[in-house]
C-alpha positions as CSV (number, residue, x, y, z in Angstrom):
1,X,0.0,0.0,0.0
2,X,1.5,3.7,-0.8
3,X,1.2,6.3,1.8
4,X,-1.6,7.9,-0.2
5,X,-3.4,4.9,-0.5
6,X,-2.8,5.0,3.4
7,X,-3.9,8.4,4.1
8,X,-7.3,7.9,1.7
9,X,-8.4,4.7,3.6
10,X,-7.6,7.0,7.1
11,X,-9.8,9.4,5.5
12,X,-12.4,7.5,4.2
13,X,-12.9,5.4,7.7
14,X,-13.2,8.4,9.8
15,X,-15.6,10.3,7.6
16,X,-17.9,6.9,7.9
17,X,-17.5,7.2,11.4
18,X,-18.3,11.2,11.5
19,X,-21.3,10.3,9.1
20,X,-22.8,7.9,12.2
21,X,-22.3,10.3,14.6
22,X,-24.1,13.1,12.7
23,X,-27.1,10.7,12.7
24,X,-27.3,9.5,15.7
25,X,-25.5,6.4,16.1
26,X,-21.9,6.5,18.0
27,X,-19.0,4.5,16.5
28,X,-18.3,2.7,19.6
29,X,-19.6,-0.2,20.9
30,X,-21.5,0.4,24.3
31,X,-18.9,-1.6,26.7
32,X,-16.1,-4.0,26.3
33,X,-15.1,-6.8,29.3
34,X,-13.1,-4.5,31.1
35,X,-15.4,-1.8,32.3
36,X,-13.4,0.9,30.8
37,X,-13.9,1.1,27.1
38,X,-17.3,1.8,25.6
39,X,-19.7,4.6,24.7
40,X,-22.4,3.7,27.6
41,X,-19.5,4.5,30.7
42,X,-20.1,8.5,29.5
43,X,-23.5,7.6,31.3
44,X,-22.3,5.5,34.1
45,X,-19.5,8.8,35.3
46,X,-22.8,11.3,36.1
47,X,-21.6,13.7,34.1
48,X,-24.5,15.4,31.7
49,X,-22.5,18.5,30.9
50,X,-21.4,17.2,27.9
51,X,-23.7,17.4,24.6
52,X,-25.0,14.1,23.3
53,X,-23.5,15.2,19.9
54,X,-19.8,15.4,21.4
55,X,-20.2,12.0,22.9
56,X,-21.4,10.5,19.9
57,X,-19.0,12.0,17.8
58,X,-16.2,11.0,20.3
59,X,-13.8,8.5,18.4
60,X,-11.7,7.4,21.0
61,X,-14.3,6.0,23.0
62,X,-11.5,5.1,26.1
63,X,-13.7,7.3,28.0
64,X,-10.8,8.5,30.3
65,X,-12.8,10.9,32.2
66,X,-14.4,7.3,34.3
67,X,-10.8,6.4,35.9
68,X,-9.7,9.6,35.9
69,X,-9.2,11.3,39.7
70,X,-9.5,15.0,38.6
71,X,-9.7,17.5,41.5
72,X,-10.2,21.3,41.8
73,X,-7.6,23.4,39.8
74,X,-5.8,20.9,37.8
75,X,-4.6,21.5,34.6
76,X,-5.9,18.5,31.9
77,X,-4.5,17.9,28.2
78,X,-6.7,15.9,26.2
79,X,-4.5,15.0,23.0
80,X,-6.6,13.6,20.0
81,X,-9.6,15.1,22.0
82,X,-12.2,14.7,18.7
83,X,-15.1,16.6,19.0
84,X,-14.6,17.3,23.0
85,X,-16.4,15.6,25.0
86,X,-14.1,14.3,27.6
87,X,-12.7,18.3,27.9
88,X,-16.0,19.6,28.5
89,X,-16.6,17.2,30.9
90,X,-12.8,17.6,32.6
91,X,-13.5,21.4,32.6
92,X,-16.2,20.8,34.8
93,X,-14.3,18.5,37.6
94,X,-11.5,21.0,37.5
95,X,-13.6,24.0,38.1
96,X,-12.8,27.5,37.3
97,X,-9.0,27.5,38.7
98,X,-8.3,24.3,36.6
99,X,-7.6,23.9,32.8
100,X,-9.1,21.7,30.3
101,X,-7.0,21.8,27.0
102,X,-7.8,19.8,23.8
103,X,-6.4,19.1,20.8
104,X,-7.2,17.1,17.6
């Protein structure tokens, strides 16, 4: 395969995945074995600060924000942080005297 070739089936499978998320339907599955992957933990951490479109849209789907032990006035980085989800949500646990940085 050529880079190009490469980069076009890159392309290709995340435009499919930013298709399903425009109508509706998230591109991860809803939990794996281990408790910590899966679209249905964003549910499970009691967050609802996030919008249903960022969640959906989220690609990563590691949902880091369920282990993660964020206090008051931390600074978070979020690299590869898609449509933002998981910094809205951080934003929120680190309050006004944190920082919640993305970045795609």
């Amino acid at each position: 395969m050529t880079v190009e070739q490469v980069r076009e089936t890159v392309r290709e499978k995340y435009a499919a995945a930013a298709v399903a998320a425009a109508t509706g339907a998230g591109c991860c599955s809803p939990a794996d074995e281990t408790g910590v992957f899966g679209s249905s933990l964003y549910a499970q951490t009691g967050e609802s600060g996030a919008p249903d479109s960022a969640v959906n849209a989220s690609l990563g789907c590691g949902v880091p924000i369920a282990v993660a032990d964020l206090h008051e006035g931390e600074v978070v980085l979020d690299l590869g942080s898609g449509a933002g989800a998981d910094v809205l949500i951080s934003a929120r646990r680190v309050g006004p005297t944190g920082r919640a940085i993305g970045s795609t």
